[in-house]
C-alpha positions in Angstrom: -7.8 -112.0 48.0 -8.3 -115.6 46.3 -5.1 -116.6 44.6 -6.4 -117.9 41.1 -3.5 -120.8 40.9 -2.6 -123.4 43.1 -0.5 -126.8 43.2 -1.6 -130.3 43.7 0.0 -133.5 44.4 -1.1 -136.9 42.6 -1.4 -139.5 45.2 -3.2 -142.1 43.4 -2.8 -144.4 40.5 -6.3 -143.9 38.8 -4.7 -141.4 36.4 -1.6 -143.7 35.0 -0.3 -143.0 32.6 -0.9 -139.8 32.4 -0.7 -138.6 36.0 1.5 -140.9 38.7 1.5 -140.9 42.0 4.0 -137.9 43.2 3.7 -136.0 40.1 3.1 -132.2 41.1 0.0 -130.2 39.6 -0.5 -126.5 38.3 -4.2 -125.7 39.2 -6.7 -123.4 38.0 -9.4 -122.2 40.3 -10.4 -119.2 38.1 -10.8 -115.8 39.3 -14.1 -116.1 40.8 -14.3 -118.1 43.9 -18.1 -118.7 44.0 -17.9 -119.8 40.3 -16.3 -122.9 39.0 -13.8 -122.9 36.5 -14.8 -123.5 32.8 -14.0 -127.1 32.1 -14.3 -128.6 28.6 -14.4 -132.8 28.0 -11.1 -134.4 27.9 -9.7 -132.1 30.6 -8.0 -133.0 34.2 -10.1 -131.9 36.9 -9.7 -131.7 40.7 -13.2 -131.9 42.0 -14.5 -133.0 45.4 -15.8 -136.4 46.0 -19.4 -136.3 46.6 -19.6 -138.9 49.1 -16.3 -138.0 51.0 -16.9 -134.2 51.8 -13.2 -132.6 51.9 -11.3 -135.4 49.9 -10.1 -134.2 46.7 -9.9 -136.5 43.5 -8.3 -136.0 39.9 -9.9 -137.4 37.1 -11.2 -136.6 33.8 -14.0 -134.6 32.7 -15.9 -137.2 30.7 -18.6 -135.5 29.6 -21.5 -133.0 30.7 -24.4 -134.4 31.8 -27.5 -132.4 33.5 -26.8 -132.8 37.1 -23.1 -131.9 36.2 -19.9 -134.0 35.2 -19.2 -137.1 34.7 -15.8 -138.0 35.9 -13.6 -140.8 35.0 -10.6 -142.3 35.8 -7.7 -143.2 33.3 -6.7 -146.4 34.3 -10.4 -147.7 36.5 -8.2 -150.8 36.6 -6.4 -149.3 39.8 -9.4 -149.8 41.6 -10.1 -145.8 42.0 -13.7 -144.4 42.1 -15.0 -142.5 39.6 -18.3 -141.4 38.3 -19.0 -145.3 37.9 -19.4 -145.8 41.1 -21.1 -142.6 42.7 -22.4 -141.0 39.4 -22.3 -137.4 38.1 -20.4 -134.9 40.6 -22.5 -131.7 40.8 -20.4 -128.6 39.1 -19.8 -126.4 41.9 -17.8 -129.5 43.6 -15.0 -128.9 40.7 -12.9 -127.3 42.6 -10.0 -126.6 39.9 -9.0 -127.5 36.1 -5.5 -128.9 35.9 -3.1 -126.9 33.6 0.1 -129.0 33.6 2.2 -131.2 35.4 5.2 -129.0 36.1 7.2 -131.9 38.3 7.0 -135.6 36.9 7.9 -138.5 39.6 10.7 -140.6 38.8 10.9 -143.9 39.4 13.8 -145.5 40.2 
């Protein structure tokens, strides 16, 4: 049975401010698990990284381009990569649509 909802943990600061390192993640996978879910621009993805089979990456859903999304980061000053650097990420590597951050990290 495929579990529709998941949880993710930001370890990076390309997201900031939005998203910080150690905030927690409620995911969407949607209910079919050949099918990505429905992502709209200006919506938190977690999609695969093209060149890095396996590693996961959260960025924003720029806009839709023909080969698939183009994904950017918040803050590209922290040195992240994003679809600057290794260009659209194909559609079926979005692996999940973020619905909220339901733990935020606290600095002390």
């Amino acid at each position: 049975m495929h579990w529709p909802l998941s949880r993710a943990e930001v370890v990076e600061r390309s997201m900031e401010p939005a998203l910080r390192p150690g905030d927690w993640l409620l995911v969407w996978h949607g209910l079919r698990p050949a099918r990505p879910p429905t992502v709209r621009p200006g919506q938190i993805v977690i999609a695969e990284h093209p060149a890095k089979p396996g590693m996961l990456i959260v960025k924003r859903a720029a806009r839709q381009v023909a080969d698939g999304w183009w994904l950017a980061a918040d803050n590209p000053g922290a040195g992240a990569a994003d679809s600057g650097s290794f260009g659209p990420v194909p559609s079926g590597l979005i692996y999940a649509r973020v619905l909220l951050r339901y733990w935020r990290h606290r600095t002390p």
